[in-house]
N, C-alpha and C positions, 0 to 999 in steps of 0.2 A: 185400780186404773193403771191402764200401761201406755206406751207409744202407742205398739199395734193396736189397740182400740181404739184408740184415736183416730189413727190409718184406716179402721176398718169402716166406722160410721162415716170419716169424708167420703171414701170411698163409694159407699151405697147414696150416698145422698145427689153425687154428682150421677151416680148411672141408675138412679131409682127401680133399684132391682137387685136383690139378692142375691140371684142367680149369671148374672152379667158382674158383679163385684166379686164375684167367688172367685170369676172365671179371671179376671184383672189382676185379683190379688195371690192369685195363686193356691187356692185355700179350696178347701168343700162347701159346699153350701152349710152342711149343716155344723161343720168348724165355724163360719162365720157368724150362722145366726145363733149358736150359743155363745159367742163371747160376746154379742151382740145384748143377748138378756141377761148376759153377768153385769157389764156395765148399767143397763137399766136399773137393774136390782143395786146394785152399789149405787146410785143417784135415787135411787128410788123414784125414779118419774120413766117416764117413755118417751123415748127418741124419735121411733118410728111408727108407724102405722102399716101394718105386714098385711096383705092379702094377695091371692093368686095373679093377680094383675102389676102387682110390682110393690114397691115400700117408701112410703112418703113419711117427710121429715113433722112430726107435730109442730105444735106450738114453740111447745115450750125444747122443742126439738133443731128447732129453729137456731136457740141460742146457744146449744151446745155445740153444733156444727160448727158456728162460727166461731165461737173458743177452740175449739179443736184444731181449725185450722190456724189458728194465730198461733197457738201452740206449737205445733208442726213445725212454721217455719220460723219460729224462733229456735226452736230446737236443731234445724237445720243451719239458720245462722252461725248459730254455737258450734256447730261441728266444721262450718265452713273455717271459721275465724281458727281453731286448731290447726286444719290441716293450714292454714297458709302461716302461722304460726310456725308449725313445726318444717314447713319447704321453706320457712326462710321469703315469702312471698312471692315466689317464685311460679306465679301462675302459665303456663301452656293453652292458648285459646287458638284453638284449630278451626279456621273460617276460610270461605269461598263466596268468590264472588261475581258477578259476571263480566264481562269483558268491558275493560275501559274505567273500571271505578277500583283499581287493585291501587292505581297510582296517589290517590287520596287517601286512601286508606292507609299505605305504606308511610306517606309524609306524616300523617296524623300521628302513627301512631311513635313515630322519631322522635316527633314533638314531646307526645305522654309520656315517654319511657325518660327523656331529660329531667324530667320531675314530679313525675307521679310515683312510677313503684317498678318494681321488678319484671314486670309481667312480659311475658312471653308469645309470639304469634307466629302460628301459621297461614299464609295466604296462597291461595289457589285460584287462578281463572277460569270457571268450566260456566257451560249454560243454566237457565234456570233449572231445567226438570234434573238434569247433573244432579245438585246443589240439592234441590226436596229428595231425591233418592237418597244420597249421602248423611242426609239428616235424618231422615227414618234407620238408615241402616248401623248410624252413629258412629258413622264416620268422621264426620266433622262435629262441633259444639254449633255452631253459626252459619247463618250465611244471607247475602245482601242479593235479592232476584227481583224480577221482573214479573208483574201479574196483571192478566187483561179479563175481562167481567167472564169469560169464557173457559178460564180453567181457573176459578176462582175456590172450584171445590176441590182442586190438588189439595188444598191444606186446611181444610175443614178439621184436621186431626191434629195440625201443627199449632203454633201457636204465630201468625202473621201479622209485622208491625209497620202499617207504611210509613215511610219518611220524607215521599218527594213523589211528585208524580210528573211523567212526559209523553211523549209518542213516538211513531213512527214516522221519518222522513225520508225524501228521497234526497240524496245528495250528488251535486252534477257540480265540473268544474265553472267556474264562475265565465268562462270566455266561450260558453257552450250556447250555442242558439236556443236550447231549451229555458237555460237563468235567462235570457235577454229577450224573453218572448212574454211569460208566465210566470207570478208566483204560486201559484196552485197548481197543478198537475193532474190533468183528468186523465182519466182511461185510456182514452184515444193518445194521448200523449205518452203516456206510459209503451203502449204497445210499439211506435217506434224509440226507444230507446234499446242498447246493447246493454245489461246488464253486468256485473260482477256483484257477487253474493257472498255476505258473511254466512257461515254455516251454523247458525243459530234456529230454533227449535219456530221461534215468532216471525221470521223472518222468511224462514219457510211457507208459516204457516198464511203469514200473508200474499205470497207467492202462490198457493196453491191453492185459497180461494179466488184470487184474481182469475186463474188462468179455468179454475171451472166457471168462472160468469164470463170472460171476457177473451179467451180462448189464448193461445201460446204466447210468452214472451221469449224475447232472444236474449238466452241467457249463455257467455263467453265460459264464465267457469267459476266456482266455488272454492274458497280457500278461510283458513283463520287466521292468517296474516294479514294485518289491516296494511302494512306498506305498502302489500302489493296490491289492495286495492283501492288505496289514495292514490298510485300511481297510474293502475289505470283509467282512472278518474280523469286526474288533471293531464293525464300524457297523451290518451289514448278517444277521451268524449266519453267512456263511457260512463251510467251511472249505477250507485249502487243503495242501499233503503237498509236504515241503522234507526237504533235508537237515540234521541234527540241528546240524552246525559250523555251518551259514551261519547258523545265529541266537544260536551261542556265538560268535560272531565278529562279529559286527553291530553296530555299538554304537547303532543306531539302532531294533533289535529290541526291538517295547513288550512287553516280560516282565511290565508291569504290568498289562496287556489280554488276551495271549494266553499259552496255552500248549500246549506239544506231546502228545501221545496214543501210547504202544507200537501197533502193528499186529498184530492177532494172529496167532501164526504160520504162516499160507496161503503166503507167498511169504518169500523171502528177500530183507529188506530192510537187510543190512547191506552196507557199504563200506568199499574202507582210500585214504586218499586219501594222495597222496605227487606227488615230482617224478618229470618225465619229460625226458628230453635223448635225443640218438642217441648212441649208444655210444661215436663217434670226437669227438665234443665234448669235448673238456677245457677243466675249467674253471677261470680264472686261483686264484692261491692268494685275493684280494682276495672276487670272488667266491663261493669258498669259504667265508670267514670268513661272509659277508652271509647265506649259504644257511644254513649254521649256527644262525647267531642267529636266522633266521626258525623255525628247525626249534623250537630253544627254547622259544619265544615260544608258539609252536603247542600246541605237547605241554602246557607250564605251564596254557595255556587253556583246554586240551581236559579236563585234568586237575580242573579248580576252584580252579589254582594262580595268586593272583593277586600 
């Protein structure tokens, strides 16, 4: 009995199929399913149940999988705990995140680094779909996005944890006849308004089903500088449509000039925003702990919990 055997029956059990686990593990079909019946025959029992249709786990097949895989990543633990052993603990976590939640994340992790461990971070602000590209491409370890019931199967392949959920609002400055008219915001009220738009992917996309059901909005201009469009906000009347966290998490969000507006309900404008990693990432315990505390941090603020 080896690692790879190990590897190789989790493997077939998760993709019930021989020929799909071949293709994952990088192997032949028929490399696979002889080291497949080596190991049976060393246990003397059957794992599988093999026919044309794909290979299910028996009974008693059942409980070797699941040793297997406890094995796996105990075995992985052990090789984690060397390498940070031998770096000296010196862990590199390369994460992205979407705009407005980098400043919490940054605090948090000032925090951890005073007396937790060595650990090391990259942060980046790019949009959601950015952030899923970047992690399939393995480019980054991590990353913190936004997910609406709608592209919910971007990451059917990832592995998706929510942490906090919010929506979409419209935000107008507070001395604006629209705050002093309406807390809800219908269509018709929407279409006189001048816009300024963050260039985000939801933001769009909420924009461009509007204007196919309810025809053009006047839209001034598109930027990824939020000053400049807090400023045209409070300076200028006009309004612009964010996500509800990015300005509970801003500490630069003038709450004293602007504020947010409900959408009435035409579209579904809520979100659950969480981490994303690919599924075979493991992440050191150090790590761990860091994601934790951000998770905390999150929820406390999302809450009104200061």
């Amino acid at each position: 009995m080896n690692i790879e055997q190990l590897t190789y029956i989790v493997e077939v059990s998760n993709s019930k199929s021989l020929a799909t686990a071949a293709k994952t593990l990088n192997i032949s079909q028929s490399a696979l399913s002889q080291a497949i019946t080596k190991l049976e025959g060393e246990l003397n029992l059957k794992i599988f149940n093999r026919s044309r249709t794909g290979a299910v786990t028996t009974k008693e097949g059942d409980h070797i999988v699941e040793k297997a895989r406890s094995a796996l990543d105990a075995i992985y633990q052990i090789k984690e705990e060397a390498k940070n052993q031998l770096n000296n603990v010196n862990d590199l976590l390369r994460l992205s995140t979407i705009p407005g939640l980098a400043g919490p994340i940054i605090d948090t992790y000032l925090s951890f680094r005073k007396k937790e461990s060595h650990l090391k971070i990259e942060v980046n602000e790019k949009s959601s779909m950015e952030i899923i590209e970047d992690i399939t491409n393995n480019k980054i370890d991590i990353g913190f996005i936004a997910l609406n019931k709608t592209n919910i199967s971007l990451v059917n392949d990832l592995n998706f944890t929510p942490i906090i959920e919010g929506k979409i609002l419209v935000y107008a400055s507070k001395e604006s006849l629209l705050v002093k008219t309406t807390e809800v915001v219908t269509a018709a009220l929407l279409k006189k308004q001048t816009f300024v738009l963050y260039k985000d992917e939801y933001v769009q996309s909420f924009i461009t089903n509007f204007q196919r059901i309810y025809g053009p909005l006047n839209i001034s201009f598109k930027t990824t500088n939020l000053d400049m469009i807090n400023r045209a906000v409070t300076e200028l009347g006009f309004v612009t449509i964010g996500h509800d966290i990015s300005s509970k998490f801003n500490p630069y969000f003038p709450f004293d000039k602007m504020i947010g507006l409900n959408i009435v309900d035409s579209f579904d404008t809520s979100f659950r925003f969480g981490w994303i990693k690919k599924n075979e990432n493991k992440l050191s315990e150090y790590t761990k702990l860091y994601v934790e505390e951000v998770n905390k941090i999150l929820i406390e603020k999302n809450n009104g919990i200061t």
